[in-house]
Backbone as CSV, one residue per row, in Angstrom:
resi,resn,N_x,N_y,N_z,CA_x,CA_y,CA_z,C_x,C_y,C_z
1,UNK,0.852,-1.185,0.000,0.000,0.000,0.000,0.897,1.247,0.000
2,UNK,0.118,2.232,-0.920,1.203,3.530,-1.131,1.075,4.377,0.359
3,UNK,2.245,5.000,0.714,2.158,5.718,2.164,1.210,6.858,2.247
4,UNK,0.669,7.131,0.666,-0.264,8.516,0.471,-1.929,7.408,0.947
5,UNK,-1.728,6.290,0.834,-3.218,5.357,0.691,-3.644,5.324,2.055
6,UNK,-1.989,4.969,2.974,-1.663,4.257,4.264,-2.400,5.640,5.139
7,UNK,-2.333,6.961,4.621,-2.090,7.648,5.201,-4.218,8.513,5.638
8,UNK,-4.722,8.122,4.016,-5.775,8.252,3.959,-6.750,7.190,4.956
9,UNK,-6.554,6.178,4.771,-6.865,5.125,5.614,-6.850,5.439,7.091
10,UNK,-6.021,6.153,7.845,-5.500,6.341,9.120,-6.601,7.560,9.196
11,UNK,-6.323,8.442,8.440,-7.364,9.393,8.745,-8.930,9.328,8.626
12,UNK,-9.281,8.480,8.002,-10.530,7.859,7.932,-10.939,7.155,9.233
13,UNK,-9.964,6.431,9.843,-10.206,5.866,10.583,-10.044,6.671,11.808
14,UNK,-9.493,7.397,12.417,-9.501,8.584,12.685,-11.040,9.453,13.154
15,UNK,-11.103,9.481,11.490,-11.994,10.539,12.012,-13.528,9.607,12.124
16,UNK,-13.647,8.475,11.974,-14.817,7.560,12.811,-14.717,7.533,13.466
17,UNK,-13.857,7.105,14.799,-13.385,6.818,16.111,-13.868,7.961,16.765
18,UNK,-13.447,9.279,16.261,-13.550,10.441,16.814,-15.335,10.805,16.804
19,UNK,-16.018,11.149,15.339,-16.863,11.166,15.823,-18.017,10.016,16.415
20,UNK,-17.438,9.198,16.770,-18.166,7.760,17.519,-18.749,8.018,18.870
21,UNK,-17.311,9.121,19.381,-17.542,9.730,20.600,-17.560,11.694,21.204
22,UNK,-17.806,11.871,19.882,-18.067,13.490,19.922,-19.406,13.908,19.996
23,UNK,-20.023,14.257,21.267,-21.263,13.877,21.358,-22.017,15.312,20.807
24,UNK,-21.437,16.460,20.685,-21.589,17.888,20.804,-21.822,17.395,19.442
25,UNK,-21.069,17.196,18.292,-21.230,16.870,16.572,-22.341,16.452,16.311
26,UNK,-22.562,15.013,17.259,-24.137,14.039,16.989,-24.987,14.962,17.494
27,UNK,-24.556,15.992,18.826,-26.131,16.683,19.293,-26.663,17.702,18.327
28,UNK,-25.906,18.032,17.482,-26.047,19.081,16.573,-25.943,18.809,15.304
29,UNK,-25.948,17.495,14.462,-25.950,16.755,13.390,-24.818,17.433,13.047
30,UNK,-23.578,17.996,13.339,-22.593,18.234,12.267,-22.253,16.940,11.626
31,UNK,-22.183,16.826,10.223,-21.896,15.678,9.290,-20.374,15.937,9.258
32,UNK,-19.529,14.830,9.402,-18.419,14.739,8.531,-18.284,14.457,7.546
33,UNK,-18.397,14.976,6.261,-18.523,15.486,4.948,-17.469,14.173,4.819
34,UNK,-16.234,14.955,4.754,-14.941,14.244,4.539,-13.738,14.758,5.309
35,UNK,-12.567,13.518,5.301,-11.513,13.759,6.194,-10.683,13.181,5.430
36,UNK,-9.077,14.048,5.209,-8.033,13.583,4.425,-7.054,13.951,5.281
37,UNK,-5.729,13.358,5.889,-4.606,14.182,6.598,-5.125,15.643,6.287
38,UNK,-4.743,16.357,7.549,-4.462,17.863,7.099,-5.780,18.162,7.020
39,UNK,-6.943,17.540,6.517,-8.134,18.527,5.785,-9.421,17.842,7.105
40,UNK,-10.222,18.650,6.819,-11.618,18.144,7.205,-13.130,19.115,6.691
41,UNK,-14.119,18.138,6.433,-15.070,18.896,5.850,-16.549,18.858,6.441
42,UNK,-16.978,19.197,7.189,-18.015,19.003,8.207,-19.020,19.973,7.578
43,UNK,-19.929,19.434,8.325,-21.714,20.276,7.814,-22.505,20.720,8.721
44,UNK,-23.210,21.622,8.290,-24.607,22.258,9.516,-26.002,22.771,8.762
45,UNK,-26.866,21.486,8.991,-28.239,22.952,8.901,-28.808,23.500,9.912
46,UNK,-28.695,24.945,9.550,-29.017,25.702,10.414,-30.850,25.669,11.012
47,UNK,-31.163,24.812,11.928,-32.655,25.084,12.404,-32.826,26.615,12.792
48,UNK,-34.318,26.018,13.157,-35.082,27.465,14.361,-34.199,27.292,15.461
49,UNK,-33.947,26.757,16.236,-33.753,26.546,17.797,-31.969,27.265,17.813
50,UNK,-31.411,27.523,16.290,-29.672,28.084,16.215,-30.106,29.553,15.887
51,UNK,-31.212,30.120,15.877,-31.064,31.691,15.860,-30.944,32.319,17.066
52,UNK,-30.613,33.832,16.639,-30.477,34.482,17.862,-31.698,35.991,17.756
53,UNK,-31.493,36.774,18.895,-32.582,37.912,18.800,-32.764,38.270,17.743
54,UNK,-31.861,38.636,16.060,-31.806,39.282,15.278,-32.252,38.284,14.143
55,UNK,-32.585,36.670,14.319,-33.469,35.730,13.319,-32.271,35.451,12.743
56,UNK,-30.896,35.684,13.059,-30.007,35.162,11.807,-28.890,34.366,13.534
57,UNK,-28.184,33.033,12.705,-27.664,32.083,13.120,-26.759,32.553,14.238
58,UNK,-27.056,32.154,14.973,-26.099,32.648,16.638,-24.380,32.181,16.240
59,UNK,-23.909,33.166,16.500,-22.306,32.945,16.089,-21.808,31.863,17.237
60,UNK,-22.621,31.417,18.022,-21.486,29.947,18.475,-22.045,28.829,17.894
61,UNK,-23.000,28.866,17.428,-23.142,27.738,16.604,-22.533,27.331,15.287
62,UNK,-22.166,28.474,14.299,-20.980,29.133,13.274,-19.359,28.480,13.815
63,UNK,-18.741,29.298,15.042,-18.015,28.754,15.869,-17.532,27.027,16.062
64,UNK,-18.814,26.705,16.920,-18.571,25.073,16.530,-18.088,24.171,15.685
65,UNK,-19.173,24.976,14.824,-18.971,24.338,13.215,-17.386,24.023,12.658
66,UNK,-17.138,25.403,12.995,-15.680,25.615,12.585,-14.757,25.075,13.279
67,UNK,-15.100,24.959,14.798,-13.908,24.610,15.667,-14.131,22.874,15.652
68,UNK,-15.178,22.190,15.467,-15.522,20.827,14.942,-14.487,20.530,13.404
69,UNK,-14.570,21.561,12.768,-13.768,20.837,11.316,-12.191,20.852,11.882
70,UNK,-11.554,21.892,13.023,-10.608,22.503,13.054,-10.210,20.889,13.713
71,UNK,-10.660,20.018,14.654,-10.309,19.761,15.491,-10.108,18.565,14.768
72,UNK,-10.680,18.034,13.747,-10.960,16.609,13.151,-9.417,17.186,11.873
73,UNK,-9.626,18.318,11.456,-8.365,18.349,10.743,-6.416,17.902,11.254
74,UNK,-7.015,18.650,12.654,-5.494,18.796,13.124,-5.456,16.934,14.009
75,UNK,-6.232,16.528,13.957,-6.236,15.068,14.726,-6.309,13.773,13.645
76,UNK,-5.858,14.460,11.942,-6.434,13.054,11.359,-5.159,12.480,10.607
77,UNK,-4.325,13.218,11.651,-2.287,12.505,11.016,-2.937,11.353,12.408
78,UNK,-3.571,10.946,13.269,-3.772,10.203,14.501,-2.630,10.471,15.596
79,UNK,-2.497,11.429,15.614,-1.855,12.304,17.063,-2.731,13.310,17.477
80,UNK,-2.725,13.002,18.779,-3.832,13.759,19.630,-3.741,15.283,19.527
81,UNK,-4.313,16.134,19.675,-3.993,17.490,19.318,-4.988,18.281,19.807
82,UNK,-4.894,19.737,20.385,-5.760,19.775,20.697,-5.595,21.622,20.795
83,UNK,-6.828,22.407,20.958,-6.517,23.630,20.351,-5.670,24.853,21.758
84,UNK,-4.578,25.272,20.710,-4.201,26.505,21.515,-4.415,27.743,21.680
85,UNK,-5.131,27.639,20.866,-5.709,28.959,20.267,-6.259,29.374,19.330
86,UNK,-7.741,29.945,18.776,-8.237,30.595,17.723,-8.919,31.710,17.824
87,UNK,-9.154,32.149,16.572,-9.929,33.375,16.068,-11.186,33.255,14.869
88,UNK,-11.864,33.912,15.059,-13.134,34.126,13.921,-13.212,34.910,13.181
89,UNK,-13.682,35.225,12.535,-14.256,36.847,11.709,-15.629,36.349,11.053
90,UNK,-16.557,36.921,11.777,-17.760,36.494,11.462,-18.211,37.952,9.718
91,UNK,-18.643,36.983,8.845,-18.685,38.039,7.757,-19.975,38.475,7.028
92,UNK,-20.708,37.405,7.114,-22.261,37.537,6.861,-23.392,36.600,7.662
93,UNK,-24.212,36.851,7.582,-25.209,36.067,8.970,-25.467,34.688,7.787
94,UNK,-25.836,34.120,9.018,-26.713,32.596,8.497,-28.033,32.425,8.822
95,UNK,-29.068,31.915,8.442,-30.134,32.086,8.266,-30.545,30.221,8.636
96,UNK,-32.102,30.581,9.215,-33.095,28.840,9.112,-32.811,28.348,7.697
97,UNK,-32.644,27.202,7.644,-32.511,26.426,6.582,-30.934,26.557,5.761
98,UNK,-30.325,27.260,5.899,-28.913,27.042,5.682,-28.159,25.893,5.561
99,UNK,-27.900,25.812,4.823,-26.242,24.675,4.804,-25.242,25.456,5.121
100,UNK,-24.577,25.065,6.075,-23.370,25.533,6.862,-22.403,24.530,6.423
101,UNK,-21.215,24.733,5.649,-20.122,23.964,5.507,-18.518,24.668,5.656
102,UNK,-17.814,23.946,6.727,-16.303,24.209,7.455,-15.578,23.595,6.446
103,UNK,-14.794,24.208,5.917,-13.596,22.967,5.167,-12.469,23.901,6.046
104,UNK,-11.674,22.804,6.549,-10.533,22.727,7.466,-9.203,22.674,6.317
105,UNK,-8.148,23.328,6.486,-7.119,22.990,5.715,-5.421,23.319,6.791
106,UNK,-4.428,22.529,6.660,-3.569,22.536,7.503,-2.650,23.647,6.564
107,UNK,-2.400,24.221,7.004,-1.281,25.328,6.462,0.164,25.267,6.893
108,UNK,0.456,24.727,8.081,1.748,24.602,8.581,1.755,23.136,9.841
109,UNK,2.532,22.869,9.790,2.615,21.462,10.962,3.929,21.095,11.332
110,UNK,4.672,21.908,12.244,6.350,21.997,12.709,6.042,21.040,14.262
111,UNK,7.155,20.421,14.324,6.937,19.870,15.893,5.557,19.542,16.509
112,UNK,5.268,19.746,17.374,4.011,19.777,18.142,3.379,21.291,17.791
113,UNK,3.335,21.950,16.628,2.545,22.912,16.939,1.648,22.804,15.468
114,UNK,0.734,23.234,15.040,0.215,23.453,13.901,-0.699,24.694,13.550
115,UNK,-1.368,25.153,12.547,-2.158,26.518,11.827,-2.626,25.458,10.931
116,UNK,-3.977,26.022,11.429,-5.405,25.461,10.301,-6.198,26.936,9.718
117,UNK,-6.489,26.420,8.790,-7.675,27.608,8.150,-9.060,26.736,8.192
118,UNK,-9.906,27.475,8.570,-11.240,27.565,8.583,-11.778,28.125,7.754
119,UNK,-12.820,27.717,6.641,-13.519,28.267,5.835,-15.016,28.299,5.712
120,UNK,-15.458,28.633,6.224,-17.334,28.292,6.391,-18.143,29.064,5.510
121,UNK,-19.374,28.386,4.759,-19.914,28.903,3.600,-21.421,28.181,3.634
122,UNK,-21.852,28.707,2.896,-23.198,28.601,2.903,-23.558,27.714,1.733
123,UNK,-24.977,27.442,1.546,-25.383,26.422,0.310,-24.563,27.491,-1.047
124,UNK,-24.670,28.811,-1.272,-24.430,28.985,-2.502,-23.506,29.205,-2.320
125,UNK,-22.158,29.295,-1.641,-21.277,29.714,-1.885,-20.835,30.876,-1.173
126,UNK,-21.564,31.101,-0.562,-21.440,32.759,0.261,-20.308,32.696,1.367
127,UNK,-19.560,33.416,1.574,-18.682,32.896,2.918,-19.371,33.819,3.999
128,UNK,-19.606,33.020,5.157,-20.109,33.667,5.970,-19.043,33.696,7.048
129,UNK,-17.928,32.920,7.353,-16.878,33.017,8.175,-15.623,32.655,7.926
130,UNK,-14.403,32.943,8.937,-13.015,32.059,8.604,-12.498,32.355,9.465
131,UNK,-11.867,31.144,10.041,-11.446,31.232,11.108,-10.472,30.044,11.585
132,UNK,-9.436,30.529,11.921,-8.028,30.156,12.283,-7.720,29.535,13.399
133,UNK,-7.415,28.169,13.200,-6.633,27.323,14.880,-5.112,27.173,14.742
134,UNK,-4.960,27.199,16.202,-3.662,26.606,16.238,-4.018,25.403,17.132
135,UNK,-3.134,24.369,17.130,-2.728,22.860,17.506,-1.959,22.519,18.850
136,UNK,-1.881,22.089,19.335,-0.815,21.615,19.940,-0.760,20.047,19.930
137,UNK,0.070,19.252,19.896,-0.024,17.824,20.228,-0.001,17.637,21.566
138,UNK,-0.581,16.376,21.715,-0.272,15.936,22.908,-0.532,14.754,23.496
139,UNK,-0.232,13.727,23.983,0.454,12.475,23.978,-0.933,11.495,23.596
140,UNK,-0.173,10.277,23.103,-1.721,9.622,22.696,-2.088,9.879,21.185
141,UNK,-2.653,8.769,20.447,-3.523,8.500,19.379,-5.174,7.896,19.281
142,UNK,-5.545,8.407,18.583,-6.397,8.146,18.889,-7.298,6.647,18.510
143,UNK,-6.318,6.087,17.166,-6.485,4.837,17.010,-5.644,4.050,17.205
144,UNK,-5.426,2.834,17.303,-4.067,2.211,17.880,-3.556,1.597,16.395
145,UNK,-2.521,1.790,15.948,-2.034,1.303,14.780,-1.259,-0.256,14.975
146,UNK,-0.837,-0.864,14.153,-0.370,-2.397,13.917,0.845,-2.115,14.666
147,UNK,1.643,-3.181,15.190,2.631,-3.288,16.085,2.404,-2.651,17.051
148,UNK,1.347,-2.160,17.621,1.056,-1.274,19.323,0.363,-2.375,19.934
């Protein structure tokens, strides 16, 4: 098996394990779209019960979204990881009935530290957010690989 196959495989597996037991994802149907090393692609429709006073999508539910793709991205090399820090920029509202979609992308990965981009968008294309993690590792995998 090619180490690019070996590598997809791990993260797949990965990111089942993970959401098997991410209960916040299942309470809120975020879908895991897809998961590749480095990447992750998660989903949201936005109900009634995710607005706020102003009828448009409460920015921690936006948030989640994002910090859900961030977290499945930086965890799908299967080293534990976990966030040191992020930021948002909320850019246009979200609305009932929305498709909310995070695509996660790894931008840098030195030692134990890493930078993800967050990209969140709507059914047509609209960006409604983006928003930036950093990583840290930290001890532990989350699936157990052959010879462990």
């Amino acid at each position: 098996m090619s180490p690019a196959r070996k590598a997809q495989e791990l993260a797949e597996a990965v990111g089942r394990e993970m959401y098997a037991k991410d209960r916040t994802s299942q309470f809120l149907r975020i879908a895991l779209d897809e998961i590749r090393p480095g990447y992750a692609r998660m989903s949201l429709h936005v109900t009634e019960h995710m607005v706020n006073g102003h009828g448009m999508c409460h920015g921690g539910f936006i948030f989640t979204l994002a910090d859900s793709a961030f977290a499945y991205s930086c965890n799908s090399h299967n080293h534990n990881a976990v966030a040191s820090g992020c930021t948002i920029d909320f850019l246009a509202p979200a609305h009932v009935g929305d498709l909310l979609t995070a695509v996660a992308e790894e931008r840098t990965l030195a030692g134990r530290s890493g930078i993800y981009d967050i990209d969140v968008r709507n059914q047509d294309g609209k960006r409604i957010a983006v928003f930036r993690g950093k990583s840290h590792r930290i001890p532990g995998e989350t699936v157990k690989t052959q010879g462990e």
